[in-house]
C-alpha positions, 0 to 999 in steps of 0.5 A: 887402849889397845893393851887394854883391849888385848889383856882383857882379851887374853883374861877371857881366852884364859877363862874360856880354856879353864872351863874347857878342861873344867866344865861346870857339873850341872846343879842337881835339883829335885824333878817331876819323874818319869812315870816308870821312875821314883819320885825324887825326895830330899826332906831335912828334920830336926829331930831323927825320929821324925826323920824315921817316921818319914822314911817309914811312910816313903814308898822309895828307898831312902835312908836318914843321914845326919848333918852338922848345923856347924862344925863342931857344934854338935848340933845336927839336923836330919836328912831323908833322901836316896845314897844316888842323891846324897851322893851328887851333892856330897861330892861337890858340897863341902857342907855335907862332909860332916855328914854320916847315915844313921843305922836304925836300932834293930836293922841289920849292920856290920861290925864297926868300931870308933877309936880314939885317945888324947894325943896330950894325955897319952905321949907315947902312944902309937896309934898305927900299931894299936889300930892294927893290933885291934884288928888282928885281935877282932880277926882272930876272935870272928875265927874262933867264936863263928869260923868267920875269916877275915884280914886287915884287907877287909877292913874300912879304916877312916882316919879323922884324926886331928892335931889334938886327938887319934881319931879312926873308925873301922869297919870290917867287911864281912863276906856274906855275913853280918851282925843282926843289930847294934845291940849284938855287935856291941855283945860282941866287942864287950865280950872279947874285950873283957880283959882290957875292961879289967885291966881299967880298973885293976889298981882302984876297984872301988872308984868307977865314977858313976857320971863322965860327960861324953868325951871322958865316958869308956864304958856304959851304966852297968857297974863293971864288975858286974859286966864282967863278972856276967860275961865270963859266965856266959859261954862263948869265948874258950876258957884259954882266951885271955890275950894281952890286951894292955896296948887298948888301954889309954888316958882320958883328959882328966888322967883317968884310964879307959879303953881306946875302944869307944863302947858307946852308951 
């Protein structure tokens, strides 16, 4: 009886010290405010332009995030609420991983990518080095269409890679300037990555598949030989721009080349 006495004892005095140096974080919840402070919001939507609509009738500063119902579902849900508060629950919420802020079409917002390639359909690719090549390219494109100067140092590289595919998304930290839309950095990529564009298409001009489900898709709805015949006769880039932009060009699952740049819809 008494070893029993004393190893329980020893349990308790064991779980007494592991929350010593590891104390419970107190569950936020939302609360009535102080006169003086915002009130507290926190409201989940399924569809996003309701969530929208809703951050349109808020007095407070919040913003939309979506989540996934189940990773890898590709279902989402949509949360309104403030960074402060998606902050709290995100760090010890494994359910809020999956969970990334929804840009409006026409607001203000940096210069990003989304990279990715097959790791099956594209053996001898080396991720590291093309991610860096893309970004020294960019780097140097912002010098010579806006006097823009930037590095590798000012740039957000998050790696979501998995066993079967090369997954990074890039953000580049401008000082003190930004794109006015999406629309505009989306301009902006299409415009420097012309070439690579061409170089898609260079051994069979006539078979661009006219549907590609999501995953298989490089390029959006405009033929692309109209695409790049309307970009190179728009000024902009000097006449000399013609780097080497092979290293952006991959398979997708079906054998079929595209770029290693996802240039959205």
């Amino acid at each position: 009886m008494m070893r029993k006495w004393e190893a329980t004892l020893k349990q308790i005095e064991d779980r007494a010290s592991h929350y010593e140096r590891k104390p419970l974080s107190s569950v936020y919840r939302p609360r009535l405010s102080k006169p003086e402070e915002p009130p507290s919001v926190w409201k989940l939507f399924y569809r996003q332009n309701q969530a929208f609509d809703f951050v349109k009738s808020c007095k407070e500063n919040v913003h939309v995030f979506a989540l996934e119902c189940k990773a890898g579902d590709g279902q989402r849900i949509y949360l309104v609420t403030s960074y402060a508060q998606l902050w709290f629950y995100y760090k010890s919420r494994k359910t809020l991983l999956h969970c990334y802020e929804v840009i409006p079409e026409n607001a203000v917002c940096k210069l990003y990518f989304d990279l990715e390639f097959n790791k099956l359909a594209n053996p001898g690719a080396d991720g590291k080095k093309m991610v860096a090549l893309l970004i020294e390219l960019v780097c140097k494109a912002l010098e010579e269409l806006y006097s823009v100067h930037c590095s590798a140092e000012d740039v957000i590289n998050l790696d979501s890679s998995t066993e079967e595919k090369f997954s990074r998304h890039l953000i580049f930290q401008l000082h003190d300037v930004a794109f006015k839309n999406n629309i505009h950095v989306g301009n902006f990529v299409r415009k420097i990555l012309q070439p690579a564009l061409h170089l898609t298409t260079k051994e069979d001009d006539d078979k661009i598949p006219e549907v590609m489900d999501h995953e298989a898709s490089c390029f959006s709805d405009v033929p692309l030989k109209q695409e790049i015949l309307e970009a190179w006769e728009k000024p902009g880039l000097p006449e000399q721009y013609n780097p080497d932009l092979s290293f952006l060009v991959v398979k997708n699952n079906i054998g079929e080349k595209c770029l290693f740049v996802d240039l959205g819809e």
